[in-house]
C-alpha positions as CSV (number, residue, x, y, z in Angstrom):
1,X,12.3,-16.1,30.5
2,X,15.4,-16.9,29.0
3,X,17.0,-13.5,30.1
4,X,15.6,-15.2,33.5
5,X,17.8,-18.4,32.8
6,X,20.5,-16.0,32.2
7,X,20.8,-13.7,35.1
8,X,19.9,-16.9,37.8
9,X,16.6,-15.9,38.8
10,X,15.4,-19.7,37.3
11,X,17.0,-22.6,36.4
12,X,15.4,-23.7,33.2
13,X,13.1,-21.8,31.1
14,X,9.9,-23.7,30.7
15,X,8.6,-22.2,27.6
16,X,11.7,-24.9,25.8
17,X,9.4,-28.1,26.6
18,X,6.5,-26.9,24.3
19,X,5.8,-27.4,21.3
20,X,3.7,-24.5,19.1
21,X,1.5,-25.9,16.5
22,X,2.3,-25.3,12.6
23,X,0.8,-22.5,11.2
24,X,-0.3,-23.1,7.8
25,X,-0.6,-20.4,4.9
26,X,-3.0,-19.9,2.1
27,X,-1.6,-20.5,-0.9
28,X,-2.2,-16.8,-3.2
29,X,-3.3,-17.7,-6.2
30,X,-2.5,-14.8,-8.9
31,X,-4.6,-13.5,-11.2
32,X,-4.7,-14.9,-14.6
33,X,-5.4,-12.7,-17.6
34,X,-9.3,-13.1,-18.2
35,X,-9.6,-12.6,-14.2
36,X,-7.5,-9.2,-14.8
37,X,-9.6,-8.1,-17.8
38,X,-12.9,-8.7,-15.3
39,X,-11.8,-6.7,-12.6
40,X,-9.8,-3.9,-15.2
41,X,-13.9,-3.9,-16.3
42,X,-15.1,-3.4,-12.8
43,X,-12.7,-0.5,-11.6
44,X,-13.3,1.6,-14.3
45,X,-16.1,3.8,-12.3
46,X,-14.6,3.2,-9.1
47,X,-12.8,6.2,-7.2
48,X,-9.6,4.0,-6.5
49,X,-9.6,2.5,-9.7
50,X,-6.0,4.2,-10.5
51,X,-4.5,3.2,-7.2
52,X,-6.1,-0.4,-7.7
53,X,-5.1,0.0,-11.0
54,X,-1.1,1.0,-10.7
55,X,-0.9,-1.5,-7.6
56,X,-2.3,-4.1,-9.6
57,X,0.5,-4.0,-12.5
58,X,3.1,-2.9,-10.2
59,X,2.9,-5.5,-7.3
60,X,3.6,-2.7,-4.7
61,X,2.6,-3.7,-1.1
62,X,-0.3,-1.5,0.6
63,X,2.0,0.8,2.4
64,X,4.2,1.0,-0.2
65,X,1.4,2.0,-2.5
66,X,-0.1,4.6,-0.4
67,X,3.0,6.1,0.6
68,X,4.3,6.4,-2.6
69,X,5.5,10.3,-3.2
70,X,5.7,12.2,-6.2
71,X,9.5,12.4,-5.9
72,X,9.6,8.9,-6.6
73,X,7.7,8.6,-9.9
74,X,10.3,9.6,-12.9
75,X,7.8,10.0,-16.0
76,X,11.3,10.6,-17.9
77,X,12.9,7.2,-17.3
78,X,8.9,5.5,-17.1
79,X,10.6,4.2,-13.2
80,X,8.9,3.8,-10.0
81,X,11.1,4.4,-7.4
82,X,10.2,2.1,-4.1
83,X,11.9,2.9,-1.1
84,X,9.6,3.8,2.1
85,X,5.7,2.9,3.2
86,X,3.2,4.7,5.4
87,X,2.6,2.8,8.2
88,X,-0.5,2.8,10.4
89,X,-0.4,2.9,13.6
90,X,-0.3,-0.6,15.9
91,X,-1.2,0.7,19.0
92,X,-3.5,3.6,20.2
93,X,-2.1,6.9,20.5
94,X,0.4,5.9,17.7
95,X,0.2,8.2,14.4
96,X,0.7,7.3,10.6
97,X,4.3,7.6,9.7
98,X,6.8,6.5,6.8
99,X,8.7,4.1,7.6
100,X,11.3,1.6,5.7
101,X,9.9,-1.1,4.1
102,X,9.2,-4.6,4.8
103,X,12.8,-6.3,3.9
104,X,14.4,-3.1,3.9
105,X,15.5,-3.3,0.3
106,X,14.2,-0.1,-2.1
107,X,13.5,-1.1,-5.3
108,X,12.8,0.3,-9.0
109,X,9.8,-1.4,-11.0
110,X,9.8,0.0,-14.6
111,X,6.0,-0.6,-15.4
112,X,4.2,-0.7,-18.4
113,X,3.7,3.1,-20.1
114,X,-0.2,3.0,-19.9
115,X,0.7,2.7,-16.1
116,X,3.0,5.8,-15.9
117,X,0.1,7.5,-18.3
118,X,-2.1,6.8,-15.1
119,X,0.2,8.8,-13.1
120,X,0.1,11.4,-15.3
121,X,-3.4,11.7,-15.0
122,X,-3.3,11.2,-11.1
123,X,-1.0,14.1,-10.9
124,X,-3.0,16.6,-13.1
125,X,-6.3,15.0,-11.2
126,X,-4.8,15.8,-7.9
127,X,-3.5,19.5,-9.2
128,X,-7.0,19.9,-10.1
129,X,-8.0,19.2,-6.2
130,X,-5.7,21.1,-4.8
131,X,-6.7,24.0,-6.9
132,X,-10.2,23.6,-6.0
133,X,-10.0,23.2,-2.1
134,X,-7.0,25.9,-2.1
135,X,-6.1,26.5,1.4
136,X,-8.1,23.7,2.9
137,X,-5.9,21.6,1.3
138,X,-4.2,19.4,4.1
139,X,-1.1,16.8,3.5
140,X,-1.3,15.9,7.5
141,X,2.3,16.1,7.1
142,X,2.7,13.9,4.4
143,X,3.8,16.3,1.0
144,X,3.9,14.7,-2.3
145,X,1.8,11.7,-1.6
146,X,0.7,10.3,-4.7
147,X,-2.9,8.9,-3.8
148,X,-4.5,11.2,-1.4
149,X,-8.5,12.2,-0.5
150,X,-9.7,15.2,-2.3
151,X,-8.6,17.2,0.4
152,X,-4.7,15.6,0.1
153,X,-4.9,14.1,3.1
154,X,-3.4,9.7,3.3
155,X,-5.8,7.6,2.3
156,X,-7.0,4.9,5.1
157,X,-6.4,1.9,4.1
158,X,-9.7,0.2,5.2
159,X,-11.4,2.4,2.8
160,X,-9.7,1.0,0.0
161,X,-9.0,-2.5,0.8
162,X,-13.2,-2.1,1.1
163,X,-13.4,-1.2,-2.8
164,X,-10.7,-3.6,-3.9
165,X,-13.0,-6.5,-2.1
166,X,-16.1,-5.0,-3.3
167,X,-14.8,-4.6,-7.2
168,X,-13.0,-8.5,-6.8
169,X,-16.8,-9.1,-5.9
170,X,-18.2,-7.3,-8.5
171,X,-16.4,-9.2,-10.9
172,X,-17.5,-12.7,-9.3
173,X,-13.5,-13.1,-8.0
174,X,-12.9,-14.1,-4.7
């Protein structure tokens, strides 16, 4: 309408007369350390309990996390290197793809060693796939992803957003 206004097709534009209401945002409480303890308890049989794990002490968004490549982990420095997301598709017909993230600012976290040790054990876990499934394995054109099915294929992110609500319930956390 206001490209309208511009090129004379209206006089005014009247979407400027309303008034939208206020949208109001939950406050996010984080978790304090006996609430971390009770869900650390809970995702230790769970099969994302490394990705919940990593994301939980790293503060990586959900795209970040499950676009995160191998070429961005350096187990010499102890660095996490942040700077693209997968991104799932908003429309139909669209595909998963990386994209830049949110703010458009990469960033390096330097977490705590036990969480590069559960890298380390992701990697050699997901050698250990890829040996197994040999030429079934698929990346879906996504090479080096970090957390991947046992096939190496993205993980969807309803799946795991369904575990971390499950474990948070698990452990009596809302």
């Amino acid at each position: 309408l206001k490209q309208a206004v511009r090129v004379g097709y209206i006089r005014i534009n009247p979407t400027e007369a309303c008034t939208l209401p206020r949208i109001e945002k939950a406050k996010i409480e984080p978790l304090d350390a006996l609430e971390i303890k009770m869900l650390l308890d809970v995702l230790e049989d769970d099969i994302f309990g490394d990705l919940l794990r990593v994301d939980l002490f790293t503060g990586m968004r959900e795209g970040e996390i499950l676009g995160l490549t191998w070429d961005c982990v350096d187990f010499n420095r102890g660095t996490i290197s942040i700077e693209k997301q997968l991104s799932r598709p908003r429309v139909k017909g669209e595909v998963f793809r990386f994209t830049s993230l949110k703010n458009d600012k990469p960033r390096i976290v330097q977490p705590a060693p036990f969480v590069m040790q559960i890298l380390k054990r992701q990697r050699s876990r997901q050698a250990e796939q890829k040996l197994q499934v040999g030429p079934l394995w698929d990346d879906c054109g996504f090479p080096g992803l970090v957390f991947t099915n046992e096939t190496g294929k993205y993980l969807n992110y309803t799946i795991v957003l369904r575990h971390l609500k499950k474990a948070l319930h698990a452990a009596g956390l809302p």
